[in-house]
C-alpha positions in Angstrom: 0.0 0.0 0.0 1.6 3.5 0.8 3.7 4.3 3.5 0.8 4.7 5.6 0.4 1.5 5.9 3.7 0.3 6.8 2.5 1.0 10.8 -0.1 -1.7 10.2 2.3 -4.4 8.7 3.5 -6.6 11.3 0.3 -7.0 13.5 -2.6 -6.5 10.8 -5.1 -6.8 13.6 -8.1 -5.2 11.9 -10.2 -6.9 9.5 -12.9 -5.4 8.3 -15.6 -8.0 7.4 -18.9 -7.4 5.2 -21.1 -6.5 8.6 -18.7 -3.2 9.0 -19.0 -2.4 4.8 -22.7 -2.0 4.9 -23.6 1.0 2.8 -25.5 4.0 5.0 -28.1 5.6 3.6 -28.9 8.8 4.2 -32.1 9.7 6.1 -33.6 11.1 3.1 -34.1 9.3 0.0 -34.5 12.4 -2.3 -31.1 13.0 -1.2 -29.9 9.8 -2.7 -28.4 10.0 -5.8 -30.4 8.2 -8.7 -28.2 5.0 -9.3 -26.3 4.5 -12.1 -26.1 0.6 -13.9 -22.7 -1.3 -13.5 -21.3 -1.5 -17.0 -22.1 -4.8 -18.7 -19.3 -7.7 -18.4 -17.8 -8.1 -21.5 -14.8 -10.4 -22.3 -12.3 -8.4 -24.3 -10.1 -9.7 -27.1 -7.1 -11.6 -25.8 -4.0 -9.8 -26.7 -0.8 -12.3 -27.6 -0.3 -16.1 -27.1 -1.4 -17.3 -23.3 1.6 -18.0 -21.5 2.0 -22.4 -21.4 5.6 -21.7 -18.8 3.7 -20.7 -16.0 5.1 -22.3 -12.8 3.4 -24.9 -10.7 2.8 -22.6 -7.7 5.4 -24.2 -5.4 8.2 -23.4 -8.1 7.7 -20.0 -8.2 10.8 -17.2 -7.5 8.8 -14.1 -7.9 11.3 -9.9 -8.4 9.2 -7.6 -7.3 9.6 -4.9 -9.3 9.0 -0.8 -8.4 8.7 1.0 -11.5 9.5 4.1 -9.9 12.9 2.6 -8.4 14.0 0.0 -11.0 15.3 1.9 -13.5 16.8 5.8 -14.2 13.4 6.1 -16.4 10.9 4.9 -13.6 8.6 3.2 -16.3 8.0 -0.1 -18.3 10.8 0.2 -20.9 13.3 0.4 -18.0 12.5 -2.7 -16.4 12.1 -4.6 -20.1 16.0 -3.1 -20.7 16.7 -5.4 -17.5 14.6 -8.4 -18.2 17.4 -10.7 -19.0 19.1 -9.5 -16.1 16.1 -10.2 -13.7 16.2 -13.9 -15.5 19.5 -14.5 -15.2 18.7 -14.1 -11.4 16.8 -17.2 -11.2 13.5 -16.0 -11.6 10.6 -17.1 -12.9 7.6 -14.9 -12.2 7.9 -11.2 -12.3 5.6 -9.0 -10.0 4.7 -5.4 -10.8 3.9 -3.0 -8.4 0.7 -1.2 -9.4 0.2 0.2 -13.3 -2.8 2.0 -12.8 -3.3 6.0 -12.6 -2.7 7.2 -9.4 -5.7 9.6 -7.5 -5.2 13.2 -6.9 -7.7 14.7 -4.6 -6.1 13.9 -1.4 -3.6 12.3 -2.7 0.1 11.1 -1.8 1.6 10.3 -4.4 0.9 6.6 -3.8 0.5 3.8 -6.4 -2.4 1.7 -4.1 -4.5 5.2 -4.7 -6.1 3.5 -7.5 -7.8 5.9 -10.1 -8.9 3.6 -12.8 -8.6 -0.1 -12.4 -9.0 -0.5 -16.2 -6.3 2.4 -17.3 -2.0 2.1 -17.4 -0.6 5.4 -15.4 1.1 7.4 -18.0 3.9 7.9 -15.8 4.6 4.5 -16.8 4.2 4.4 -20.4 1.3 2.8 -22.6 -1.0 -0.5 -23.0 1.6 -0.8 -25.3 4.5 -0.5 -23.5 3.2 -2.8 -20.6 2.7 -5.5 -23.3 5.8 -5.3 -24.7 7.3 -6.1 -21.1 5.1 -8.5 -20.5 6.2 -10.1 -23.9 9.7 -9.8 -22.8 9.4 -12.0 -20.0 7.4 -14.7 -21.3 10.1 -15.0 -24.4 12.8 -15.3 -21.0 10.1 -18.0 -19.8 8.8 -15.7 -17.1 5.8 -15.1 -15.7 4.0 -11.8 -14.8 1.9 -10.6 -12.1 0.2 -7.4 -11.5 -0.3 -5.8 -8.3 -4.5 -5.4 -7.9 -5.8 -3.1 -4.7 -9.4 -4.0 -4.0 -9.8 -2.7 -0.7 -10.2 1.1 -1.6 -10.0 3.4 -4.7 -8.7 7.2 -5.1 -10.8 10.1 -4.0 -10.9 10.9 -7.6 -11.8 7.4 -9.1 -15.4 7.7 -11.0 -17.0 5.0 -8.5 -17.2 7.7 -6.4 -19.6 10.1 -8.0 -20.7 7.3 -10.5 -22.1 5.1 -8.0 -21.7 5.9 -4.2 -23.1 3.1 -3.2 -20.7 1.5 -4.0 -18.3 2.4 -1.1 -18.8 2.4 2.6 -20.9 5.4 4.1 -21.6 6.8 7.5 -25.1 7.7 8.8 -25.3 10.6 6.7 -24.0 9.5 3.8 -20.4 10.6 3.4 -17.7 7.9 2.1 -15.4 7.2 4.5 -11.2 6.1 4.6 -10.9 2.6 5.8 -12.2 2.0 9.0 -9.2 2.3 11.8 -6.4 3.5 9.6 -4.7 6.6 8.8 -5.3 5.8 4.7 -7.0 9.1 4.2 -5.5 9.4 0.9 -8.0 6.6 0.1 -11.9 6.0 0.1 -13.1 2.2 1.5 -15.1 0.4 -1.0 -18.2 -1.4 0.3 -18.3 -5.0 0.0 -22.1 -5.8 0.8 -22.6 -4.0 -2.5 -22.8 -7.1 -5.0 -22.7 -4.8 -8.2 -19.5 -3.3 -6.9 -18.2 -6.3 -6.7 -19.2 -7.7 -10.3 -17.3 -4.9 -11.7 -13.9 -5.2 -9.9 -13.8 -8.6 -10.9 -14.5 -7.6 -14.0 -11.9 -5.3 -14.0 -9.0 -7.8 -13.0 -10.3 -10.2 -15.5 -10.1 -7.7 -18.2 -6.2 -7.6 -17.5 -5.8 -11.3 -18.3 -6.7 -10.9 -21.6 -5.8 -7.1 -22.7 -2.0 -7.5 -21.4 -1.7 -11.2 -21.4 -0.6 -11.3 -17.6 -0.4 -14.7 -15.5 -1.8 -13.7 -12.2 -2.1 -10.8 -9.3 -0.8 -10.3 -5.9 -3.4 -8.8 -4.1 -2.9 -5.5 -1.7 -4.3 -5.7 1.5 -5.7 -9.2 1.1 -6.5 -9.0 5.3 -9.6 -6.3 4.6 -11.9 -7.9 2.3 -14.1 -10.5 3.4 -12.9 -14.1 2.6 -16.4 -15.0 0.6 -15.2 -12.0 -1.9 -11.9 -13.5 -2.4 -13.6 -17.0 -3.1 -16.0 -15.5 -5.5 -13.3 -12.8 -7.3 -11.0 -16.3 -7.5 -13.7 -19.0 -8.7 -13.8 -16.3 -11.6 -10.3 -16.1 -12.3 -10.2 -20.1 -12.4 -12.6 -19.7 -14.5 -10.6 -18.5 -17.2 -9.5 -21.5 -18.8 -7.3 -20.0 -21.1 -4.9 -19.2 -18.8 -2.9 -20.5 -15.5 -3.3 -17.9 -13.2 -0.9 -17.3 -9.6 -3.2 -15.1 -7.1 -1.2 -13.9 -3.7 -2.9 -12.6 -1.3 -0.6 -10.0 0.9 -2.5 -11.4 3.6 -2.0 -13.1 7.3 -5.4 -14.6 7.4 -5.3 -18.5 7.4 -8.8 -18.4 6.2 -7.8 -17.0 2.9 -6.6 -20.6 1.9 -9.6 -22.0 2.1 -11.0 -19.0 -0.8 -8.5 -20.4 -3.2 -5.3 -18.8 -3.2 -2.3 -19.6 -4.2 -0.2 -18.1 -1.8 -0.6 -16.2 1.6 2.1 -13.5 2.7 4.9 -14.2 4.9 4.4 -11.6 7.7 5.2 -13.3 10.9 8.4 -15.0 9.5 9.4 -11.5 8.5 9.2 -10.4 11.9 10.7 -13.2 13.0 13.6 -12.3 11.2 13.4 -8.8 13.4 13.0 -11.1 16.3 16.1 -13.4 15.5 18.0 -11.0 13.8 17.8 -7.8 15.9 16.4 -9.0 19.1 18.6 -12.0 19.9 15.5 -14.8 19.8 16.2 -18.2 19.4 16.6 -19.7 15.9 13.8 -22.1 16.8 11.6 -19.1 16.5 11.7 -19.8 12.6 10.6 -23.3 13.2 7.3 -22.6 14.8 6.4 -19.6 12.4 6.2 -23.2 9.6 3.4 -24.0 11.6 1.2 -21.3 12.2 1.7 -19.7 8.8 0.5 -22.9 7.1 -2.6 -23.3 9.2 -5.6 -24.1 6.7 -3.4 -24.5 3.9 -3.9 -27.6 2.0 -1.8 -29.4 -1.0 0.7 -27.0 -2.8 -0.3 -24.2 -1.2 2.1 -21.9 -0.2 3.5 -19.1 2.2 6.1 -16.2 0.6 8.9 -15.6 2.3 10.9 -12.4 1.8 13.4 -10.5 3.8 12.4 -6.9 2.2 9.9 -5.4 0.4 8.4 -2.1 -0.9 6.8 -1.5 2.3 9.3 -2.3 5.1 12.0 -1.5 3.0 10.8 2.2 3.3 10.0 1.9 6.5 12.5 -0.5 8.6 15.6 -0.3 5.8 17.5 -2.1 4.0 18.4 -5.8 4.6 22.0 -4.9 4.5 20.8 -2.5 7.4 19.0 -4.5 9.3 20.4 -7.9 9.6 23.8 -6.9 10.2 25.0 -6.5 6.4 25.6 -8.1 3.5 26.1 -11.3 5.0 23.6 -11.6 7.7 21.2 -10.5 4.8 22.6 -12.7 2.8 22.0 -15.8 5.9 18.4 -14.4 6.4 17.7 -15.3 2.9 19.0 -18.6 2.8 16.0 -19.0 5.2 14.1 -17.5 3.8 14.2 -19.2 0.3 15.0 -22.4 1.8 13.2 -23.3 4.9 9.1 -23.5 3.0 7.8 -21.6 1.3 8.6 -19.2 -1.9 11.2 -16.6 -2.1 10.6 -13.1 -2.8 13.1 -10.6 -3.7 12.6 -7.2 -4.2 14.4 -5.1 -7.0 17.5 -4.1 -5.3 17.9 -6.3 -2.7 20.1 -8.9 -4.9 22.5 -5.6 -5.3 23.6 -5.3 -1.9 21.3 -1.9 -1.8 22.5 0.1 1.7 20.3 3.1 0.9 16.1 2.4 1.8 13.7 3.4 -1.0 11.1 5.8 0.8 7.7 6.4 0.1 6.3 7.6 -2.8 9.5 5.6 -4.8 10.4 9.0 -6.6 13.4 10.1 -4.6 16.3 7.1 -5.1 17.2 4.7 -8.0 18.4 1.4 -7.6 22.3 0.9 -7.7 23.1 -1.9 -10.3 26.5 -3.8 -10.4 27.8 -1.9 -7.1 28.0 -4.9 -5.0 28.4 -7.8 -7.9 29.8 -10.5 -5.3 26.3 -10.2 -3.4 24.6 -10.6 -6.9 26.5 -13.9 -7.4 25.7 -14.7 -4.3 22.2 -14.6 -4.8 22.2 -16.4 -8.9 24.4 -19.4 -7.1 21.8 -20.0 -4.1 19.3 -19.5 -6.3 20.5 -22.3 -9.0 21.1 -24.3 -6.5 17.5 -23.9 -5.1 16.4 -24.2 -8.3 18.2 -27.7 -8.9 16.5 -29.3 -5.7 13.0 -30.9 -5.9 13.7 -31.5 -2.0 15.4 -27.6 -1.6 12.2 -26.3 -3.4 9.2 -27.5 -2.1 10.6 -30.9 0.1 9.2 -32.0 3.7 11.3 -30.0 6.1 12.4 -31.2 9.1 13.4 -28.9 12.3 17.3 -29.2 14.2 17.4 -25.5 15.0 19.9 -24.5 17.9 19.3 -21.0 19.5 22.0 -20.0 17.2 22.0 -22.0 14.5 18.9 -22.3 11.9 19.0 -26.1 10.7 16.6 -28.5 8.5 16.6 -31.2 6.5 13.9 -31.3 3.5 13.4 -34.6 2.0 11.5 -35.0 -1.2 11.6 -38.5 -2.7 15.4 -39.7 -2.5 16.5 -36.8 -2.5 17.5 -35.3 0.8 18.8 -31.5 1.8 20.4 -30.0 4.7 20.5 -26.9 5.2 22.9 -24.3 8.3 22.7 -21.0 9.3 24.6 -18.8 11.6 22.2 -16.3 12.5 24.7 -14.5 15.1 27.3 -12.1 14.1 29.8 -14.4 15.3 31.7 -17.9 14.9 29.3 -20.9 16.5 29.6 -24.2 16.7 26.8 -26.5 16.0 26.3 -30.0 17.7 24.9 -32.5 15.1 22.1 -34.1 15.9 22.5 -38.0 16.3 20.0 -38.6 13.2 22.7 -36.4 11.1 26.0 -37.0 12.5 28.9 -38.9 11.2 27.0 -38.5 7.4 28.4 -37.8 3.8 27.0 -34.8 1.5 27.5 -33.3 -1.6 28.3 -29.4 -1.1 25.2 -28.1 -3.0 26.9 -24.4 -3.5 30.6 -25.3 -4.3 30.4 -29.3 -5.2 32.5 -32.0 -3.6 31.9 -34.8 -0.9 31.5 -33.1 3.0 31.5 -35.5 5.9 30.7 -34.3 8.9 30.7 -35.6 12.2 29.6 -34.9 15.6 29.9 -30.9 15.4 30.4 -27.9 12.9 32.4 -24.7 13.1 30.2 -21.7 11.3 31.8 -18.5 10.7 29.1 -15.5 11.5 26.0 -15.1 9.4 27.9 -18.6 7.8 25.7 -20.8 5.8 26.2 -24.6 4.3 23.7 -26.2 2.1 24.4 -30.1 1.8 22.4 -32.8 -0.2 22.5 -36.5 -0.7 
């Protein structure tokens, strides 16, 4: 969202459910405006070829990508100049942060002020321009995801005068922010109203097909009610044409249960802060597999990031926060390791020290300042990417309080996988069900065998398989 939201991130506390987005009527009707009809449904044409690389969900490595940020240009041609270096990364689906046209009237500048759900924001270029990324990636075998904010719309967005009802009102009728924020850049849409809904599905689905994209990651998945999500993702399923990835930036466990693909990773974010900064144990990461995974069923996963556009502008940098490039570089190995899918945001893979503030505008990303953390990143990734049991495999806790430590087995294959998390040397006691064994250096090749206890350097990591 904008960085008014970043205060809300790491508790999310307040849902607002479809008893609190009741529209309010005024007490008199012949103050009521006259309502206006929803726009017919229509499919549009399908632009391009539909994307047949699409990853199974539990493959996925999605960049997310900040138009503003990415490039000197700030639009779509300057991330399409960098699309192979994005692949060459080791990733396969490419998330955009929102394309739309940003409000005005009380506005802050911020892309989740949505104007018009059905329009590409200028600042960014064209339909055609967006295409032509889009196009870009899917030659590279990459997917693309857009960024879709359902909660609320601009001041300025034509819901507003076109159909008031369609957006949450008090007693006397005046559209309010959302309820127990500071979001006051941005009016709450009501979700009793089943019209309003018909045409922001619409809306979404109209993206499928007019720019060819491959999914969404939904902003402020928490607010909605769950029986919107259900009914906005049995339509999108519904699109045969197409595989389609749908994150939900969300906490709630119920959100599984409407259909998505994957939930956001905000507790095992903070439980980086926890380990990281605060000195917790490393078995902290260990029961976050749990609780984040309640109510998810088959492939369904969490994502796991150690930055993004939020708490990047908010908290800093990784570099900043987790004791530089190497503890960064540790955190991630969890984080793209443990369950789950990784999630890098642009800059992050370029040892980035400076933050990238709210509204985007006022720092570019560094490229090629810090190319031994890029390696670093391409050779875990590869490696990740060369593991059915490293990708998606039945973990398997031996955390220390210092010392993060699984095993993820996934047919005959078997990983295991140690991390310092302390900013200095540690020694780890093997387990008895692991000591004494051979491995196969996953990052550098060649037989390890290791026996009752091993020496990590700080923020060290080994990833081993057999």
């Amino acid at each position: 969202m904008s960085f008014l939201k970043s205060a809300f991130k790491n508790s999310l506390t307040v849902l607002l459910t479809v008893g609190l987005l009741t529209s309010c009527k005024s007490d008199s009707a012949a103050d009521a405006p006259a309502p206006v009809a929803p726009p017919v449904s229509t499919t549009p044409a399908q632009y391009g070829t539909p994307f047949t690389a699409v990853p199974n969900r539990e493959d996925a490595v999605i960049y997310q990508v900040n138009m503003r940020a990415f490039s000197q240009s700030g639009n779509f041609a300057g991330v399409t100049t960098r699309m192979d270096s994005i692949k060459a990364l080791g990733v396969n689906v490419v998330y955009l942060m929102p394309i739309y046209p940003v409000g005005q009237v009380k506005g802050v500048n911020s892309p989740y002020a949505v104007k018009d759900y059905t329009a590409v924001n200028p600042e960014f270029g064209t339909l055609t321009d967006l295409r032509a990324l889009v196009d870009a990636a899917h030659s590279r075998g990459m997917s693309v995801m857009l960024d879709w904010v359902a909660n609320h719309t601009s001041w300025d967005n034509a819901w507003i005068t076109q159909h008031p009802e369609w957006y949450l009102r008090n007693a006397s009728g005046v559209i309010q922010s959302p309820p127990n924020t500071n979001y006051t850049d941005v009016a709450q849409l009501n979700f009793a109203s089943a019209p309003m809904r018909l045409a922001m599905i619409d809306a979404m689905k109209s993206w499928v097909y007019t720019a060819n994209v491959d999914g969404f990651r939904f902003d402020y998945a928490d607010a909605p009610p769950v029986d919107f999500w259900k009914q906005a993702i049995d339509t999108l399923r519904n699109v045969k044409s197409h595989k389609l990835l749908l994150l939900s930036e969300s906490s709630r466990n119920a959100n599984f249960t409407a259909g998505f693909d994957y939930n956001f990773g905000f507790n095992f974010y903070g439980g980086f802060w926890d380990v990281y900064r605060r000195n917790a144990p490393a078995t902290t990461f260990d029961a976050l597999n749990n609780s984040e995974y309640a109510q998810a069923t088959g492939t369904q996963q969490v994502v796991r990031y150690i930055t993004n556009h939020d708490v990047n502008g908010s908290d800093g940098t990784p570099v900043a926060l987790f004791g530089g490039n190497a503890g960064a570089m540790s955190a991630f190995v969890i984080a793209s390791c443990y369950k789950g899918v990784p999630m890098i945001y642009n800059g992050q893979e370029a040892g980035m020290t400076t933050a990238i503030p709210f509204p985007f505008t006022s720092v570019k990303v560094s490229w090629g300042i810090h190319s031994d953390v890029t390696k670093a990143y391409k050779q875990l990734l590869a490696t990740r990417a060369g593991s059915a049991a490293l990708r998606h495999g039945t973990p398997v806790a031996y955390s220390s309080t210092d010392v993060c430590a699984f095993t993820k087995t996934a047919g005959t294959e078997q990983a295991l996988v140690l991390v310092n998390v302390r900013n200095s040397a540690k020694e780890y006691v093997m387990p008895a069900a692991l000591a004494n064994s051979t491995w196969t250096n996953a990052l550098q090749g060649g037989s390890i065998t290791l026996g009752t206890q091993v020496s990590l350097p700080a923020y060290g990591y080994i990833i081993l398989k057999k």
